[in-house]
N, C-alpha and C positions, 0 to 999 in steps of 0.2 A: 096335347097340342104339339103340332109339330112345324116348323118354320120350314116353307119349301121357296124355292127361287124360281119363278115364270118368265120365260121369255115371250115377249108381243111381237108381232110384225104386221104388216099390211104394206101393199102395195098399187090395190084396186080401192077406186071410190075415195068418197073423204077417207083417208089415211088417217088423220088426226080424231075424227069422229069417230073410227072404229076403233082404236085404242081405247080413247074415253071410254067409251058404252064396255069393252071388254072389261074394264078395272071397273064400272061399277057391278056388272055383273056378277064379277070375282068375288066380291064385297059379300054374295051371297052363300060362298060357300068356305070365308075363310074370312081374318082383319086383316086389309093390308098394311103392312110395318112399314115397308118404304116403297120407293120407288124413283128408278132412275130418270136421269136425264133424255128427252127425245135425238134421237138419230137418225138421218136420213143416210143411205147409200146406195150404189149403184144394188142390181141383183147378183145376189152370190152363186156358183154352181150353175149357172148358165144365162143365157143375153133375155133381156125382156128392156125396153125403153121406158118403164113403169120404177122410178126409184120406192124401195121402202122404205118408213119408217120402223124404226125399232127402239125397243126399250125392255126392260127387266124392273121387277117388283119382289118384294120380299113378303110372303103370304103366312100366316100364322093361322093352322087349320086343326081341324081334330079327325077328318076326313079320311082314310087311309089311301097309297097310291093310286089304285086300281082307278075306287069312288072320283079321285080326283080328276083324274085321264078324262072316265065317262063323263065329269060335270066341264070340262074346258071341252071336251067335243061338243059337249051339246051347246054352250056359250058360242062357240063358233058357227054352228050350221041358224044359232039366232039370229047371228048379225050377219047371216046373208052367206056364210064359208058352203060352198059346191060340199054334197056330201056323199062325191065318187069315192072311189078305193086310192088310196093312194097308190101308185104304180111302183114298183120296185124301176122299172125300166125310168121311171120317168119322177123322182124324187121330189124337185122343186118345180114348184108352178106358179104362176100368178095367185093371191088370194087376194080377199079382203081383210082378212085375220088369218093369223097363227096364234095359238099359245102351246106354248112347249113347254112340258116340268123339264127346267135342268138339272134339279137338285130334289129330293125330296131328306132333308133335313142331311145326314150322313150316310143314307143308305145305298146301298147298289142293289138295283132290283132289276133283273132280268128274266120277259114274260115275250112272247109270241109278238103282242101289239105292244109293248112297253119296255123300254131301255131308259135306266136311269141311274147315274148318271146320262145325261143325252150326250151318246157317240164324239159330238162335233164339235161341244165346245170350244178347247183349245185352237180350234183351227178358224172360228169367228170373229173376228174382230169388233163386227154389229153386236156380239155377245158376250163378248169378256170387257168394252169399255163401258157399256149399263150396269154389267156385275160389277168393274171397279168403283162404280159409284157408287154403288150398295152396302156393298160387302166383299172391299177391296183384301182382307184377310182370310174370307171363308178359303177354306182348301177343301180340295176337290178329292176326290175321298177316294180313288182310282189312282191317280200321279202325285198326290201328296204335297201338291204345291197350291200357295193363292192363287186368288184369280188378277192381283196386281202382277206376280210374278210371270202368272202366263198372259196375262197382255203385253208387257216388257217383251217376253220372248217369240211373242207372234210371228209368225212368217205372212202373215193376212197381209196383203197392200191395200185393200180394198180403205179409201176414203170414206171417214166420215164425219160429217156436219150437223153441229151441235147445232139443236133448234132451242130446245128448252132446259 
C-alpha cells in the first residue's frame, strides 16, 4: 500500500457536489486517510469569472501510478470532466473536476502523460494550504522541503477562503 496525496478542483456546476461524488469514487480505488479543508479561489493561470473550489486528500492505495492516473481520469470524465486532449497551448480551462496525483508516496515518476511529483505545486497556494492541513510535514521529494515550509514561502497572492 502506498499513501498518495490528490488534489480536487472544480469550478463548473455544483462545485461542492463534484468534490463529494469525486472522494466517494476515490473510495473505490484506494481508503482515504484524510482529507483537507474546502477552498474557494479566484482561477489560477488565466481569467475565468467561475471561482473554484479546492481541496487535497491523503489516499492509501495498493494501485501503482500509472493504474492510478487511468482510474482518476476515468472518475473524472464520470462526473461529467470534457474528455478533449488537454492542449499544451492552452493548459487550464474551466472543469467540473480535476484530480491530480501530487504525490505518489516518495516517488518521482516521470512518463509522456504523467509527472509526479506534479510540476506546480510550490507555486499553488490552492495546493500547498489543503496539503498543510494534511500533511503539513510531508516533504516534497524533489526540493526537500515541507509543504508548511513551502506555503510560508509562497510567492502565490492568490486569496483564499476557507469554506469547510
Amino acid at each position: 500500500m502506498t499513501t498518495v496525496y490528490l488534489g480536487l478542483g472544480a469550478n463548473l456546476g455544483d462545485r461542492q457536489k463534484s468534490l463529494n461524488d469525486a472522494l466517494i469514487l476515490l473510495g473505490d480505488v484506494g481508503q482515504i486517510q484524510s482529507k483537507s479543508k474546502i477552498y474557494e479561489s479566484e482561477a489560477w493561470g488565466y481569467n475565468d469569472p467561475h471561482s473554484y473550489l479546492n481541496m487535497c486528500c491523503a489516499l492509501e492505495t495498493d494501485l501503482g501510478a500509472i493504474e492510478l492516473h487511468e482510474r482518476t481520469l476515468e472518475i473524472e470524465r464520470v462526473l461529467g470532466r470534457e474528455s478533449e486532449k488537454r492542449k499544451r497551448d492552452e493548459p487550464f480551462r474551466p472543469r467540473t473536476i480535476d484530480i491530480d496525483i501530487l504525490f505518489y508516496g516518495d516517488q518521482i515518476i516521470k512518463t509522456k502523460t504523467l509527472s509526479i511529483p506534479h510540476p506546480q505545486i510550490h507555486l499553488r497556494n490552492f495546493v500547498l494550504q489543503p496539503m498543510v492541513d494534511i500533511a503539513p510535514n510531508f516533504k516534497h521529494p524533489i526540493v526537500n522541503r515541507a509543504m508548511r515550509e513551502l506555503k510560508e514561502s509562497s510567492q502565490d497572492s492568490t486569496e483564499l477562503k476557507e469554506l469547510t
